[in-house]
PyMOL commands that place a pseudoatom at each C-alpha (Angstrom):
pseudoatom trace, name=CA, resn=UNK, resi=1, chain=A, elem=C, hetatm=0, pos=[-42.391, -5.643, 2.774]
pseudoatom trace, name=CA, resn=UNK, resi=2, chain=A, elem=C, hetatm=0, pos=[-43.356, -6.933, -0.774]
pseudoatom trace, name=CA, resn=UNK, resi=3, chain=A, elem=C, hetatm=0, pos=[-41.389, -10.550, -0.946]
pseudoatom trace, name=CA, resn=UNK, resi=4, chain=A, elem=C, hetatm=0, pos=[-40.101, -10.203, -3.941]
pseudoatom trace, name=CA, resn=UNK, resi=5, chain=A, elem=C, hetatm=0, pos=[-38.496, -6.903, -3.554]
pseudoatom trace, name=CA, resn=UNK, resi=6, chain=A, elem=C, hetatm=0, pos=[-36.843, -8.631, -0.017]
pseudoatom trace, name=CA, resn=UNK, resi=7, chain=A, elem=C, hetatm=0, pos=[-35.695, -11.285, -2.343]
pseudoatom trace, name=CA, resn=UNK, resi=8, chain=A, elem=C, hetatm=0, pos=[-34.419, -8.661, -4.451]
pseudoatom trace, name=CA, resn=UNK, resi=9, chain=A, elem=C, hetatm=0, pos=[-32.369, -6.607, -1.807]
pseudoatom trace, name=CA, resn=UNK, resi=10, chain=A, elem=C, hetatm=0, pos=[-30.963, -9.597, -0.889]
pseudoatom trace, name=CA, resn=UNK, resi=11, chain=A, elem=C, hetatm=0, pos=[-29.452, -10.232, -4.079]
pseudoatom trace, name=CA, resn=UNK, resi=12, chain=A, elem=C, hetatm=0, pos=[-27.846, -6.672, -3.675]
pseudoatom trace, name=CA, resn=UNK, resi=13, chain=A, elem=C, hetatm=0, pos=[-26.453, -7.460, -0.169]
pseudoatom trace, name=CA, resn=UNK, resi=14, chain=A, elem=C, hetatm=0, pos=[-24.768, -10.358, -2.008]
pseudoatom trace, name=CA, resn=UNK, resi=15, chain=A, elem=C, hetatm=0, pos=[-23.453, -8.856, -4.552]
pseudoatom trace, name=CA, resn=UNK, resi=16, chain=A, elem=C, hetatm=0, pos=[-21.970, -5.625, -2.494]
pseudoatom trace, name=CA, resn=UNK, resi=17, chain=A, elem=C, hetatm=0, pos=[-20.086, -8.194, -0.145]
pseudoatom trace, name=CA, resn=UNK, resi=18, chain=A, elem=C, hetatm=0, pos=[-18.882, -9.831, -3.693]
pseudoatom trace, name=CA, resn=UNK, resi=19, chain=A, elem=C, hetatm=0, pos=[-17.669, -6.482, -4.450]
pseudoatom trace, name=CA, resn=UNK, resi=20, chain=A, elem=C, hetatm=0, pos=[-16.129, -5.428, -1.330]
pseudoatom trace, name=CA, resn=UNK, resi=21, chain=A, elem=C, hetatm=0, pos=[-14.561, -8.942, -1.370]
pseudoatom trace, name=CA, resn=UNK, resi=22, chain=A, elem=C, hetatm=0, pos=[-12.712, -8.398, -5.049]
pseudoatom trace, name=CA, resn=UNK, resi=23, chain=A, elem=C, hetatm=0, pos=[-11.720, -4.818, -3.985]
pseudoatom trace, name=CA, resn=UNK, resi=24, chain=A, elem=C, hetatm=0, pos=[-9.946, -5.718, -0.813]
pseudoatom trace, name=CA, resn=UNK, resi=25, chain=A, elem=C, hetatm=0, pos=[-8.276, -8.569, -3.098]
pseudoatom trace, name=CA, resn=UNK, resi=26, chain=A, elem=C, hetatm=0, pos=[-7.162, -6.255, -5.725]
pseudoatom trace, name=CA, resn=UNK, resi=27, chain=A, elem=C, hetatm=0, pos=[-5.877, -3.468, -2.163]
pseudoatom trace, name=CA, resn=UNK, resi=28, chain=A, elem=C, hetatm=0, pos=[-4.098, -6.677, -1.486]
pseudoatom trace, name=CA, resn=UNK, resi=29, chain=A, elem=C, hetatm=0, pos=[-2.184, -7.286, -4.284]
pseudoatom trace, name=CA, resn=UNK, resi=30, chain=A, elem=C, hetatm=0, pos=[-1.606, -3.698, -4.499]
pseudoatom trace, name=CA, resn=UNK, resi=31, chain=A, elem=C, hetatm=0, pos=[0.117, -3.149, -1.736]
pseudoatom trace, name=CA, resn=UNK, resi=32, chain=A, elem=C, hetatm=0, pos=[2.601, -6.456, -3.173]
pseudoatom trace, name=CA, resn=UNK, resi=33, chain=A, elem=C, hetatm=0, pos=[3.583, -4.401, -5.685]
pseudoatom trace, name=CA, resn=UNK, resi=34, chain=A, elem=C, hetatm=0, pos=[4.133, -1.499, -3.677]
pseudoatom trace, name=CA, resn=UNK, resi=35, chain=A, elem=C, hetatm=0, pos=[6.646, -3.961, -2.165]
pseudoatom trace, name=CA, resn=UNK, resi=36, chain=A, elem=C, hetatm=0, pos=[8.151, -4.906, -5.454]
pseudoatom trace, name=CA, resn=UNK, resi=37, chain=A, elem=C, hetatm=0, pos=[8.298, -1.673, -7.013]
pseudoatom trace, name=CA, resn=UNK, resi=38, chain=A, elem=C, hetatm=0, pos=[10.000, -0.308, -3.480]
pseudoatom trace, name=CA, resn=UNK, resi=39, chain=A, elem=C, hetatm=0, pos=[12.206, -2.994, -3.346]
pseudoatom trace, name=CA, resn=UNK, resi=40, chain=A, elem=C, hetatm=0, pos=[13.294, -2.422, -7.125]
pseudoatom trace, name=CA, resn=UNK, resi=41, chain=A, elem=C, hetatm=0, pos=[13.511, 1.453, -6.515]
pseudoatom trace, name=CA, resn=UNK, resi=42, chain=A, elem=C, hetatm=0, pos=[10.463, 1.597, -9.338]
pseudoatom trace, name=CA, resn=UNK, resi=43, chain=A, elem=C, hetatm=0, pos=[7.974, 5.148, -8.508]
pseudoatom trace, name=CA, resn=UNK, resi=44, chain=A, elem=C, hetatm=0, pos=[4.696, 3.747, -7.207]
pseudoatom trace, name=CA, resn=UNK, resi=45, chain=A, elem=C, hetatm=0, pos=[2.817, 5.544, -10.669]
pseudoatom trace, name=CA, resn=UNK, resi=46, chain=A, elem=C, hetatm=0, pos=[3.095, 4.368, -13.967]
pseudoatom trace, name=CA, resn=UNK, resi=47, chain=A, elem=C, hetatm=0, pos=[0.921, 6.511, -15.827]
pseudoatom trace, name=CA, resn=UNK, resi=48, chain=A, elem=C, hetatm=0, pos=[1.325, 4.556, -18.754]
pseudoatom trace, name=CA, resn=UNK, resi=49, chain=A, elem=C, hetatm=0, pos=[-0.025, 1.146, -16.989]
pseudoatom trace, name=CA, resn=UNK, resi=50, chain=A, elem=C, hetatm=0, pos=[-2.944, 3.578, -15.335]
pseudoatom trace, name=CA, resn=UNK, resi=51, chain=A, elem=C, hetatm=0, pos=[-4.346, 4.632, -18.918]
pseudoatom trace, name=CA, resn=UNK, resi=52, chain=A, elem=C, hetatm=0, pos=[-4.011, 0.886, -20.439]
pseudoatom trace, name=CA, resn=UNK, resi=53, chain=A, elem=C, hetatm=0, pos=[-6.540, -0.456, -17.195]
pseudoatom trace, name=CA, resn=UNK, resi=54, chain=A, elem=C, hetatm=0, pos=[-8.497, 2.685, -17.546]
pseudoatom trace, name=CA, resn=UNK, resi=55, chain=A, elem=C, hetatm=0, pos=[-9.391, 2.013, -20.870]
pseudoatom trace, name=CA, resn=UNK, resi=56, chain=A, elem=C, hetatm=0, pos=[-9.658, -1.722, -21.055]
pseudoatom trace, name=CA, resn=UNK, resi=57, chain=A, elem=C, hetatm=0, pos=[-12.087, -1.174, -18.235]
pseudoatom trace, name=CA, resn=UNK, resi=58, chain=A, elem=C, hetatm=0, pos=[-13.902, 1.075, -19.961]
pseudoatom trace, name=CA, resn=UNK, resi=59, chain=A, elem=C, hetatm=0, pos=[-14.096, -0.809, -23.291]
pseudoatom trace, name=CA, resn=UNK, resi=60, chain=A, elem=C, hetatm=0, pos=[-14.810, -4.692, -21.464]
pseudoatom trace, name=CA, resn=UNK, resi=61, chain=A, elem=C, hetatm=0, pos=[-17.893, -2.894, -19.578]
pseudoatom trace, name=CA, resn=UNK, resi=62, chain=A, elem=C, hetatm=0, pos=[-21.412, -2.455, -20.514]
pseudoatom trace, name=CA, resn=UNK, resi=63, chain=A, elem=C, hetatm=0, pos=[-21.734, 0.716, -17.833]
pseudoatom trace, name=CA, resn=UNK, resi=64, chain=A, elem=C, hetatm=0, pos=[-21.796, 4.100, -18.709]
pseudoatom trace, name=CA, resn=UNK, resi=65, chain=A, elem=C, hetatm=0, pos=[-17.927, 4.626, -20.450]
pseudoatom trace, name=CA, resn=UNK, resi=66, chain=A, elem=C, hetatm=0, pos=[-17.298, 7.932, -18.055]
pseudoatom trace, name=CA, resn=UNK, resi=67, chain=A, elem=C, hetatm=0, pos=[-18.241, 6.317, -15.166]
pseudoatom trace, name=CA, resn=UNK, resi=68, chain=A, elem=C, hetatm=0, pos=[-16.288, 3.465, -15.165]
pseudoatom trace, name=CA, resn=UNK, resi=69, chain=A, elem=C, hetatm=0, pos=[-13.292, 5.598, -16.292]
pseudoatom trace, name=CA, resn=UNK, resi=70, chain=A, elem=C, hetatm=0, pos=[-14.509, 7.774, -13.289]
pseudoatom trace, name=CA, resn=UNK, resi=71, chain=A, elem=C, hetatm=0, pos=[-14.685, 4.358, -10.916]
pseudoatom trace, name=CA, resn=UNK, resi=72, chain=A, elem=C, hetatm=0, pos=[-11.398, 3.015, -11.907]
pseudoatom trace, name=CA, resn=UNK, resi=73, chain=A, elem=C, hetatm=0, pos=[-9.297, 6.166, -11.363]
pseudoatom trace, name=CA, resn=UNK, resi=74, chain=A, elem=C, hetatm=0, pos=[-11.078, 6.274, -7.857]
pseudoatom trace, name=CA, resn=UNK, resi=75, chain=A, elem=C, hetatm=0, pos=[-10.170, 2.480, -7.243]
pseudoatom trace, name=CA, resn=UNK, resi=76, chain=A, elem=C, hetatm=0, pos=[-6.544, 2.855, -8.534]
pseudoatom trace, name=CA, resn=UNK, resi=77, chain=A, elem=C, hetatm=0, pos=[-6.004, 5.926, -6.576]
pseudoatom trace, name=CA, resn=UNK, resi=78, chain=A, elem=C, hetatm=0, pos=[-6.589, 4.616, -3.577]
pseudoatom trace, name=CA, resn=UNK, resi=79, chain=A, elem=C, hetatm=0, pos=[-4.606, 1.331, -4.736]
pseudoatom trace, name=CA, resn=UNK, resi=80, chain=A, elem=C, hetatm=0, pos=[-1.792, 3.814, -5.356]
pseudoatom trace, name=CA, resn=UNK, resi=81, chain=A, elem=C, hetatm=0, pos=[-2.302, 5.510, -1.405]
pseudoatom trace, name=CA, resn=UNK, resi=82, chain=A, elem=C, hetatm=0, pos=[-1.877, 1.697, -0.440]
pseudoatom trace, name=CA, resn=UNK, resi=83, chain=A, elem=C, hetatm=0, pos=[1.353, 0.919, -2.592]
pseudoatom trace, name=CA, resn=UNK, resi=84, chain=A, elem=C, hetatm=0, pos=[3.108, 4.012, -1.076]
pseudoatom trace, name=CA, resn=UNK, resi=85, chain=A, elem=C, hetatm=0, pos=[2.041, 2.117, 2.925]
for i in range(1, 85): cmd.bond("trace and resi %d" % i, "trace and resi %d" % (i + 1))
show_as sticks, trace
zoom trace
C-alpha cells in the first residue's frame, strides 16, 4: 500500500477514536442530567434547548448546514434514549 495513503488512514483511525471518545463523554453527561432532570421531576425533552444546540451547531461548523442539523438530532436523540435509562 502507497505510504502515504497508510499514513493517511492512520490519521482517520485517530481521529474516529477522538470522536467516539467525545461522544461517549457527551452519553455520559447525558445520562447526569437524566438524573437531575428525574430527580427534579423535569421531562427528559426540552425542545426549546434541542433547537438552540441544533442551530449553534449548525452555524459554528464549516460542514454541510443540513447535515450537521441531520448529525446532531441523531446524536441528541440517542442522548435523550440515554437520559430516560
Amino acid at each position: 500500500m502507497d505510504e502515504e495513503l497508510k499514513k493517511l488512514r492512520k490519521e482517520i483511525d485517530r481521529i474516529d477514536a477522538e470522536i467516539l471518545s467525545l461522544l461517549e463523554e457527551r452519553v455520559e453527561t447525558a445520562r447526569k442530567i437524566g438524573a437531575v432532570k428525574k430527580e427534579k421531576g423535569l421531562p427528559v425533552s426540552d425542545p426549546q434547548r434541542e433547537k438552540e444546540v441544533i442551530t449553534n451547531a449548525a452555524k459554528n461548523s464549516k460542514l454541510d448546514k443540513d447535515y450537521t442539523k441531520k448529525l446532531f438530532n441523531s446524536i441528541m436523540e440517542y442522548c435523550k434514549d440515554e437520559e430516560k435509562k
